[in-house]
TORVOMAR-903283 format. One record per residue: residue in three letters; y, x, z of N, C-alpha, C, CB in turn. Coordinates in steps of 0.2 Angstrom, whole numbers, plus 5000, padded with zeros to 4 digits. Glycine has a CB too. Layout:
ALAYXZYXZYXZYXZ
...
END
This chain:
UNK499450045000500050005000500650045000500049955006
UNK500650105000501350144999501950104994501050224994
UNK501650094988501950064985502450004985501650054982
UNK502349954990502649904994503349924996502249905001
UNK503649964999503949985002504750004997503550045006
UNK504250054990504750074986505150014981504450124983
UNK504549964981504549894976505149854978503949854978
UNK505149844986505749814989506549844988505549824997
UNK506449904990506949954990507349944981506450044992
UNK506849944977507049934971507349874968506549944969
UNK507149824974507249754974508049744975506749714980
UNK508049784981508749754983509449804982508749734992
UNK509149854975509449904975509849864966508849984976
UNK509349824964509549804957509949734958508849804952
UNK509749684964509849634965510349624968509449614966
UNK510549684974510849684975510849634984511149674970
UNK510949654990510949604997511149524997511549635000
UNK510749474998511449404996511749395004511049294993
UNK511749435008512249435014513049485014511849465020
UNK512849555006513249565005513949544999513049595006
UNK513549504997513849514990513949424989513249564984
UNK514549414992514849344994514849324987515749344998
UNK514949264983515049224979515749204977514649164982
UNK516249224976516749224973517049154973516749254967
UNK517649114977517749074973518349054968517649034977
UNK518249014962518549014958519348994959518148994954
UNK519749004954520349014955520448924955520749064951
UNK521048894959521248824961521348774951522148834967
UNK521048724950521248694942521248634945520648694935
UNK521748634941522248564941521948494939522748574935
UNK521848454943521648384941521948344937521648344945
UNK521448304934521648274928521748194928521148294922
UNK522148154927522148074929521948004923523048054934
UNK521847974925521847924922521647864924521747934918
UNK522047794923521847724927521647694921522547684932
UNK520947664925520747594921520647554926520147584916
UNK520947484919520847424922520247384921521247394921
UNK520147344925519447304926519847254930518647344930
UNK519647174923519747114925519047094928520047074920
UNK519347044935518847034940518646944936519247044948
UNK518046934935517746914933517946864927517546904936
UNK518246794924518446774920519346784918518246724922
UNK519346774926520246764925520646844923520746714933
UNK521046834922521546874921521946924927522046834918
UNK521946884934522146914938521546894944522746904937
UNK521446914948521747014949521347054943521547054957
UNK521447104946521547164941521347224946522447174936
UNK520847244945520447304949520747364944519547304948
UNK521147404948521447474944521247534949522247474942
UNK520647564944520247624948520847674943519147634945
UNK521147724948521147794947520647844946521347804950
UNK520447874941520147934941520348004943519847934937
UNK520248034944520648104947519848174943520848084961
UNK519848214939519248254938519648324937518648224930
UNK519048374938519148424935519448464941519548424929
UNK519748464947519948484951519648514957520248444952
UNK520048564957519748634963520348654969519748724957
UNK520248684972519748644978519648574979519948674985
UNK519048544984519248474982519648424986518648454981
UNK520048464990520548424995521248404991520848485003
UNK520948344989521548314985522048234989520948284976
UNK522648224988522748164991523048104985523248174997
UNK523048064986522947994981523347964985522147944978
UNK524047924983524547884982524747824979524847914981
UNK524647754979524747714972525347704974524347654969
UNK525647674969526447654971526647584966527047734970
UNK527047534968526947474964527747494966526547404966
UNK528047474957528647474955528847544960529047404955
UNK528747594962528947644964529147654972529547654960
UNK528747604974528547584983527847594981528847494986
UNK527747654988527047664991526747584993527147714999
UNK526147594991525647544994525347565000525047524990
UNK525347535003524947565010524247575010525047505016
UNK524047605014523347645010522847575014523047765014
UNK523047535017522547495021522347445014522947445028
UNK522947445007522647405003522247414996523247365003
UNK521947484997521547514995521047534998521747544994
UNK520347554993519947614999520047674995518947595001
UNK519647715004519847775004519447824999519847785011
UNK519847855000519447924993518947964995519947984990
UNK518447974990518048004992517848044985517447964996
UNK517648114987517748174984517148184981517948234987
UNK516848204974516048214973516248264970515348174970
UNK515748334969515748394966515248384960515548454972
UNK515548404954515348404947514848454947516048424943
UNK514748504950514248564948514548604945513748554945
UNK515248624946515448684941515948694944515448664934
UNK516048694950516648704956517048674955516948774957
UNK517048604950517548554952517448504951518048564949
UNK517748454954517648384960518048334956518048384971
UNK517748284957518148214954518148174960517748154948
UNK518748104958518848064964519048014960519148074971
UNK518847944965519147864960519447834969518247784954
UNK519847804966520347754972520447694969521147774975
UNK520147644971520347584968521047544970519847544968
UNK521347494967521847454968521647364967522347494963
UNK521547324969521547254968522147204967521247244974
UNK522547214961523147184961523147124956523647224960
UNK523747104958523947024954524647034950523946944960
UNK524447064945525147104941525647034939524847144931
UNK526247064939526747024936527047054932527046994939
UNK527147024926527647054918528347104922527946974911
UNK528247184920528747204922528447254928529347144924
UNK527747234931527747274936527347334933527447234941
UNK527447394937527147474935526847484942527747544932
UNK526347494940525747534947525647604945524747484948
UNK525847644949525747704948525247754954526447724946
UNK524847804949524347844954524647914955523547844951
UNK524847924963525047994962524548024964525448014964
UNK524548094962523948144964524348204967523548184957
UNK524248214972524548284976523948344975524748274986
UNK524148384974523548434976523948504974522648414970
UNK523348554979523548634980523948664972522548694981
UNK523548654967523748694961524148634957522948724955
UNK524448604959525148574956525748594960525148484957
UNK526448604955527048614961527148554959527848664962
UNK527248474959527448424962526848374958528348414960
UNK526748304962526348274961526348244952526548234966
UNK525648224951525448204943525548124944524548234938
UNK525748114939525748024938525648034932526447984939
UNK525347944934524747914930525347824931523647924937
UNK525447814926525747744926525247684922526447744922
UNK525247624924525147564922525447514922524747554924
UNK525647474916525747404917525347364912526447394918
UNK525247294916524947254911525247264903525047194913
UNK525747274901525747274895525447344893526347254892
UNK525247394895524947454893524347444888524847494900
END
């Protein structure tokens, strides 16, 4: 069994430690937005408007909607939740449950690390 010994040695010599040799992580990318709508069942209103938020790194992102350019209160949404794509970057949807009126604009803001100032995403029924 001499051989054993040098095999290993060889092993972690080409391979390299994985306690030493951390995983890099990649640099911060910018999320990408866009709202669809989905009418709730026959009628016209309401109007289910999911924000999508993809492509974004790291995945501590925050989601804002705002009607005619007043925050909604996050109670009249649910809350966001983050899933990782497999490729070090995460998506996220927030829905909205509204009953539009001609003239109104819902808008989705996105804060996050690799933006200097928040991305908007506008909707309105005539869109």
């Amino acid at each position: 069994m001499p051989c054993l010994p040098i095999l290993v040695t060889l092993f972690l010599v080409v391979l390299g430690s994985p306690t030493t040799d951390p995983i890099p992580n990649p640099a911060p990318a910018q999320p990408q937005v866009r709202i669809i709508p989905a009418e709730m069942g026959n009628a016209r209103v309401p109007v289910r408007l999911s924000c999508h938020i993809w492509g974004f790194y790291p995945p501590e992102v925050t989601v804002i909607w705002l009607h005619n350019g007043d925050i909604v209160e996050p109670d009249d949404y649910n809350p966001i939740s983050t899933i990782p794509n497999g490729d070090w970057s995460y998506q996220s949807k927030v829905s909205l449950l509204v009953a539009p009126v001609a003239g109104d604009t819902y808008t989705c803001s996105v804060q996050h690390v690799s933006l200097q100032e928040p991305l908007l995403e506008d909707w309105s029924e005539d869109h």
